[in-house]
VOGU-3710 file (C-alpha; in Angstrom, 3 decimals, decimal comma):
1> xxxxxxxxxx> 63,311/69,479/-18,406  64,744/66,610/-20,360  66,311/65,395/-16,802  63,045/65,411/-15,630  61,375/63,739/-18,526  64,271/61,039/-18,370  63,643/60,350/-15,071  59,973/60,080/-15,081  60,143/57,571/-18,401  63,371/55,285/-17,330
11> xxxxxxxxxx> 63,697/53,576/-13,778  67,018/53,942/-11,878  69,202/50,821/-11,706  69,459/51,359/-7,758  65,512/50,378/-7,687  65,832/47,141/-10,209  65,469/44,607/-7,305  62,206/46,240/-6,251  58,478/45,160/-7,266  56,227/47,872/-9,025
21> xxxxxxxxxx> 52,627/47,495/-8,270  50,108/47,941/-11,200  49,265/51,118/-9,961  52,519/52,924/-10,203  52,944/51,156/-14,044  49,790/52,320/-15,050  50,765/55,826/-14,116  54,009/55,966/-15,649  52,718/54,311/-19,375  49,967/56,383/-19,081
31> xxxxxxxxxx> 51,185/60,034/-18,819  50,334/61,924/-21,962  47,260/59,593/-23,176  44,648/61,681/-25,008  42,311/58,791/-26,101  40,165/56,130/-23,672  40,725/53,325/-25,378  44,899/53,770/-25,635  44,112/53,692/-21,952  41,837/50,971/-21,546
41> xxxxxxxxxx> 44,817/49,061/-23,656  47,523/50,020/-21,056  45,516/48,788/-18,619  44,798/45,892/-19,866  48,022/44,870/-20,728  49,190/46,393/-16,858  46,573/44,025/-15,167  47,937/40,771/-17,763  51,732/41,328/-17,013  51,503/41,435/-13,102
51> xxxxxxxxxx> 48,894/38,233/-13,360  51,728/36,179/-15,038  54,365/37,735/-13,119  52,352/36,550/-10,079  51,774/33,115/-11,833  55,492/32,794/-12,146  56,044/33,680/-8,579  54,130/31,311/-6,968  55,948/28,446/-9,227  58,866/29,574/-8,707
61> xxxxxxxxxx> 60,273/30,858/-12,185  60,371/34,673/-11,387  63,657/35,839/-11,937  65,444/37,947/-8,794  66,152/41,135/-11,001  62,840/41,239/-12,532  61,723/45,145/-12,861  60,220/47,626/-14,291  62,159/46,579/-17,788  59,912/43,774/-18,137
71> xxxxxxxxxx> 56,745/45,747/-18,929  54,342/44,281/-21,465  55,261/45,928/-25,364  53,374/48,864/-25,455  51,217/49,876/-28,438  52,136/52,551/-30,625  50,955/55,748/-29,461  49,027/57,801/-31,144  49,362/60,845/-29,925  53,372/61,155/-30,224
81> xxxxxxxxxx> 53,908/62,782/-27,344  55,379/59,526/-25,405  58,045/58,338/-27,574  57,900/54,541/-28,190  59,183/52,042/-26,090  61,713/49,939/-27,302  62,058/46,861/-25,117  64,014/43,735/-26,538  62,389/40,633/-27,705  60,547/38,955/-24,345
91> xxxxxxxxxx> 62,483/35,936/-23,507  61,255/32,326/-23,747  60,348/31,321/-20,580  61,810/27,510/-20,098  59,114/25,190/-18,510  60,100/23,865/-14,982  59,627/19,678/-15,547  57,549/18,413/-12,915  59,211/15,977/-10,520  57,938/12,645/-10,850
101> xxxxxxxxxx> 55,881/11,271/-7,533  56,788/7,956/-6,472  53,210/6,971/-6,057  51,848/5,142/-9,126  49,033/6,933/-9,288  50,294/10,429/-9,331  52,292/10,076/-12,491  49,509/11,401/-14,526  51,754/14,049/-16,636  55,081/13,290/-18,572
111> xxxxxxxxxx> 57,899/15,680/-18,836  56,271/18,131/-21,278  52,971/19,087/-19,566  51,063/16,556/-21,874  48,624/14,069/-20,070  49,328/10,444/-19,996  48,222/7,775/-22,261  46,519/5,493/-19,570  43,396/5,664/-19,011  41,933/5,963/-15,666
121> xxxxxxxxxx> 41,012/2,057/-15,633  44,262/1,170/-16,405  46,394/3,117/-13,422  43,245/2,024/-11,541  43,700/-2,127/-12,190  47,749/-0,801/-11,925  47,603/0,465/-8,260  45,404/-2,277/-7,034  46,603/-5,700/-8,070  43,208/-7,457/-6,675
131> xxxxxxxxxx> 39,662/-6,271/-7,479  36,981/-5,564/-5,457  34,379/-7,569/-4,743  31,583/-4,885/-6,198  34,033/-4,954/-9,133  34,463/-8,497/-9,189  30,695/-9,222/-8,950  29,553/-6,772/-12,432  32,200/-8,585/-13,795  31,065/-11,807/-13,011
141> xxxxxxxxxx> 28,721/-13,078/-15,737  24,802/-13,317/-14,415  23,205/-16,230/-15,241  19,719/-17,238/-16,535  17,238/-17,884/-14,126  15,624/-20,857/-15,062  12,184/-19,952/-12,956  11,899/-17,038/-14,041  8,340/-16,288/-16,216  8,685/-16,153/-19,779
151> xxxxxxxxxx> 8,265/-12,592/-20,807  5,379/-10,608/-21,916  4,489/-11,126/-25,160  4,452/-8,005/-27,309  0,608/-6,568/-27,094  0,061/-6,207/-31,090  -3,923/-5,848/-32,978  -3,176/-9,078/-33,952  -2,135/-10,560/-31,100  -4,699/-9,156/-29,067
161> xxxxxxxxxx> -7,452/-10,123/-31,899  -6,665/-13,591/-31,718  -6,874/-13,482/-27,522  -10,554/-11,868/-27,833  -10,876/-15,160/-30,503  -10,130/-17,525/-28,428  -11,481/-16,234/-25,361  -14,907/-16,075/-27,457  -14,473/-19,498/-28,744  -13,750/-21,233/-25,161
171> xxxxxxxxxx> -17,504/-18,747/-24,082  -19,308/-20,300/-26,850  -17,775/-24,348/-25,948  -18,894/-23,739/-21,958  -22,225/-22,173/-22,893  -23,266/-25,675/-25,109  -21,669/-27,716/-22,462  -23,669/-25,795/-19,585  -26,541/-26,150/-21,454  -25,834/-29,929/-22,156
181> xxxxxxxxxx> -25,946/-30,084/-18,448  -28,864/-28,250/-17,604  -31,056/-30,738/-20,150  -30,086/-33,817/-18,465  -32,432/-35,413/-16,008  -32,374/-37,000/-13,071  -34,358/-38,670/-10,361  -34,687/-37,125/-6,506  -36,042/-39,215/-4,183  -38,306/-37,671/-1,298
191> xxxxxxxxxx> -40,563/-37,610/1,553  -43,581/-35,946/2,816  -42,671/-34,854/6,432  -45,161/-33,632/9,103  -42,974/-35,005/12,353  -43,110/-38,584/10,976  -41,567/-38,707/7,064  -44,051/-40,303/4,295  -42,520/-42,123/1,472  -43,753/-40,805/-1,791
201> xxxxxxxxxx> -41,035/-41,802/-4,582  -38,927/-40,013/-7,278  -39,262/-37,299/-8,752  -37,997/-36,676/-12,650  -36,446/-33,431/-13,018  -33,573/-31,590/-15,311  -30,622/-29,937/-13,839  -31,487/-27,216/-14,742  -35,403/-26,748/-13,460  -36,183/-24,406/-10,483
211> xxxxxxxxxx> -36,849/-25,471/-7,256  -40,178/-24,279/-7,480  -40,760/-27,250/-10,323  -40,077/-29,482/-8,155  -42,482/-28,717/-5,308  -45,514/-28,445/-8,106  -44,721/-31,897/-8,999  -44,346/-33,269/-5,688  -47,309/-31,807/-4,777  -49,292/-33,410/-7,760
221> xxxxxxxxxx> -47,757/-36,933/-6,111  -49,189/-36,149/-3,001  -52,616/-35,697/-4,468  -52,333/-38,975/-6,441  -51,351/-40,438/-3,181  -53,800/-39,522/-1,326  -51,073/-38,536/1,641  -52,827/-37,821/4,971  -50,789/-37,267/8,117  -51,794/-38,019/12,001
231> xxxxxxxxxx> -53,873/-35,244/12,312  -56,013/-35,896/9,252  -55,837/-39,616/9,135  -59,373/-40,309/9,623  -60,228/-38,204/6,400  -60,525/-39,941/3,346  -59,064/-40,181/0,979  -60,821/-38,245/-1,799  -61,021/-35,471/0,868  -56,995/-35,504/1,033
241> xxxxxxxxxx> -56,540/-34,970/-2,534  -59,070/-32,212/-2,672  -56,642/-30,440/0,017  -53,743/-31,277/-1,988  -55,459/-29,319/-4,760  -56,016/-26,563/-2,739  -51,699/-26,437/-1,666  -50,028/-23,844/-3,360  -46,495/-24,091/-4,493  -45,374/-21,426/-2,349
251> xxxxxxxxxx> -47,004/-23,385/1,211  -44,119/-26,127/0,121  -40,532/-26,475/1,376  -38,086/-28,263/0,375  -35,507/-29,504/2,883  -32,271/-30,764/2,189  -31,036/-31,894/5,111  -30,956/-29,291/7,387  -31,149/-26,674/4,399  -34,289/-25,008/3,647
261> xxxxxxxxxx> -33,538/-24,485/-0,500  -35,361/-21,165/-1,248  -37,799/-21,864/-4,382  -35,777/-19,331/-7,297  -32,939/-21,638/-7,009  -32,084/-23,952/-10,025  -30,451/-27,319/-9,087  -27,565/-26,703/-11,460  -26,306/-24,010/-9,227  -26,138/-26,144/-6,213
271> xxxxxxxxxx> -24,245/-28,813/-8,430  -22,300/-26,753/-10,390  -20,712/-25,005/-7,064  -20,412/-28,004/-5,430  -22,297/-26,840/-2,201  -21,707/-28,817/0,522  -24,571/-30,236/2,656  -23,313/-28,962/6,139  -24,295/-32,676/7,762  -22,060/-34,868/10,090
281> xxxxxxxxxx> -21,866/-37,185/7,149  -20,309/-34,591/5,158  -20,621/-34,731/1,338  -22,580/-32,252/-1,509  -26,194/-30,964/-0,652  -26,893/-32,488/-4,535  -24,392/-34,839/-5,511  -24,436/-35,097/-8,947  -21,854/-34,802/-11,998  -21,374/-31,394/-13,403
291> xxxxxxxxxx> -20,544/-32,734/-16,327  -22,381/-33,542/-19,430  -23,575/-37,076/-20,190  -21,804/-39,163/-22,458  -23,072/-38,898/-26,386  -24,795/-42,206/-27,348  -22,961/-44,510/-29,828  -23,593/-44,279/-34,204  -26,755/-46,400/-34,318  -27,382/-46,390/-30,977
301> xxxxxxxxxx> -30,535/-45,834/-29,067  -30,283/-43,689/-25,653  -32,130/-45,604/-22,633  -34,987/-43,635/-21,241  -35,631/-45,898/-18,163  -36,328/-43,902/-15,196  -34,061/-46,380/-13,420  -30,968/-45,677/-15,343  -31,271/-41,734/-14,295  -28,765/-40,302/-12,074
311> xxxxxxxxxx> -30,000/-40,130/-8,191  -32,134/-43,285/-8,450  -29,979/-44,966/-5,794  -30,569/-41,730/-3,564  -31,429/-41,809/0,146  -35,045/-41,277/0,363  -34,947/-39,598/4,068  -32,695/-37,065/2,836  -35,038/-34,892/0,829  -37,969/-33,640/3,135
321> xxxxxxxxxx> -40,810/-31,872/1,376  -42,308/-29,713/4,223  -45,729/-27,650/4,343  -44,805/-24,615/5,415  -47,658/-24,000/7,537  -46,645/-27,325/9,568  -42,917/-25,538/9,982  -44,118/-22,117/11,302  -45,427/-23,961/14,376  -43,337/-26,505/15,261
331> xxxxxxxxxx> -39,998/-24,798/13,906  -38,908/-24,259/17,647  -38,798/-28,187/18,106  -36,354/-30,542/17,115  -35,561/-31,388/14,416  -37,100/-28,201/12,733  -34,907/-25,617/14,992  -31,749/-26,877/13,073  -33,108/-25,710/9,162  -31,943/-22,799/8,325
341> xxxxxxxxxx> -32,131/-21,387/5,132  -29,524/-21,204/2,280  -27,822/-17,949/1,831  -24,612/-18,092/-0,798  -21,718/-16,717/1,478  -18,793/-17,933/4,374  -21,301/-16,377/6,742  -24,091/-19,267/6,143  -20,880/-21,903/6,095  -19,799/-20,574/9,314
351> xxxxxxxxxx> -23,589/-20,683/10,725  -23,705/-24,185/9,736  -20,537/-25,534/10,762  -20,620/-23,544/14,295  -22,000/-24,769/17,500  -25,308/-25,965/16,974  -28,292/-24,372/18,934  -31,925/-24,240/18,973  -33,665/-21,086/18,431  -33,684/-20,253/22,156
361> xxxxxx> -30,086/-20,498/21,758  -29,758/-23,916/23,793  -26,644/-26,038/22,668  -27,437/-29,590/21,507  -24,719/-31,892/22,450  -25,525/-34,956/20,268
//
């Protein structure tokens, strides 16, 4: 029995050379366990020995005679059937130095296992003597652009306070300067037209009156006149200003032209936009200033002679005042098939500046 017992708890010198798998160690330090846990501990400490055993192996430090005598120190054993192992001191295990690679950049450990002091930008400028250009351009200073817009200014109560301010202030200067406008008068020369055109004067207006205005006073002329065309030219002429009476505002056009100016139009909006008059001539359908007239001098007196007001050098032909009964049957003849009436738009622009036909769609080519 002890022969047995000897031979089951010491390994024979003859088998020194050989490996021992975990298996076959765990059997042998485990016979005679009672508790799970002593177990559990010889197999944990099985299962760390042949890890670092196999660690060793594959760098080369395992010693040829390694066997069974290396075993991990076992714990004491409670039980006391299994009499304690007593295995020398474990020996110090010397650490192979790593051979140093010729390449620069693969001497990133010293001697002892310990990491170098460069940096990884340093053996990177070190194995490269030239940058880059990527590298050489972020380290290239950028430089201002000098067209570049400034930059936002920071949106703040007060900031954005003083905007609405302003904004408000410049509303309130253009409303008293449109105003200022719209009060100013001028002259506008016209005709009576019927197929021949009648001379009948000026007309004082503001810029800002409605068509509309216009045509009542226009037709009051025409009463005071006594205008008559060729059909009615042997009436007299008390009989011509009783039909003038009878005209309504809304049996009057007013051609500019060869724009028929609807009556709800004001004559600021004409001037203010700068319409253009759509002729061969070229130039504004009212050419006046937008602007308001000059303040008088301290002291001064501002002229009120009808002859000093804007459009009293005006072409007289240019401004046609129409009946409209007279248009509705002769508006397929020349030169009423060219009016057309306004309408704001690039469609009316490119109506007016296209080819230009009758209203049977014949091309004139004068």
């Amino acid at each position: 029995m002890a022969e047995e017992e000897d031979s089951r708890t010491s390994t024979p010198r003859s088998f020194a050379g050989q490996t021992v798998s975990a298996e076959e160690m765990l059997k042998e330090q485990t016979v005679g366990l009672v508790h799970l846990s002593d177990f559990r501990k010889r197999r944990a400490e099985v299962l760390e020995q042949k890890e670092r055993e196999a660690h060793d192996k594959s760098l080369g430090r395992l010693a040829s005679g390694n066997s069974r005598s290396a075993t991990p120190s076992t714990g004491e054993v409670t039980d006391g059937s299994t009499p304690p192992r007593s295995d020398g001191p474990p020996k110090k295990k010397k650490k192979k130095p790593f051979a140093k690679s010729k390449l620069s950049f693969g001497d990133d450990q010293d001697e002892t296992g310990e990491e170098s002091a460069t940096t990884p930008r340093d053996s990177s400028v070190s194995r490269s003597g030239s940058k880059t250009p990527a590298e050489d351009g972020a380290v290239r200073r950028m430089k201002a652009n000098p067209n570049a817009p400034p930059p936002p200014k920071a949106l703040t109560k007060a900031s954005i306070e003083a905007e609405a301010h302003a904004r408000d202030t410049l509303r309130k200067e253009f409303l008293v300067m449109q105003e200022a406008v719209k009060n100013t008068e001028i002259l506008i020369p016209f005709v009576f037209y019927d197929g021949t055109s009648i001379p009948a004067g000026s007309v004082k207006v503001k810029k800002g009156d409605h068509v509309w205005l216009f045509l009542d006073r226009c037709r009051k002329v025409g009463a005071e006149m006594g205008v008559r065309g060729g059909n009615n030219a042997s009436q007299a002429k008390k009989d011509t200003r009783r039909e003038w009476a009878r005209v309504s505002v809304d049996d009057l056009m007013l051609v500019k032209g060869d724009v028929i100016v609807p009556h709800h139009y004001e004559f600021y909006h004409f001037i203010a936009n700068k319409v253009p008059s759509f002729s061969r001539a070229g130039g504004l359908l009212f050419d006046y200033s937008n602007q308001p007239p000059p303040e008088p001098a301290l002291g001064g007196i501002q002229s009120t002679n009808d002859d000093q007001l804007e459009g009293a050098d005006k072409e007289f032909s240019e401004t046609k005042v129409v009946d409209r009964r007279w248009f509705e049957k002769n508006k397929h003849i020349y030169p009423a098939s060219l009016w057309h009436e306004y309408e704001p738009g690039k469609e009316f622009e490119e109506k007016m500046t296209s080819t230009r036909r009758d209203a049977q769609g014949n091309t004139f080519f004068f």
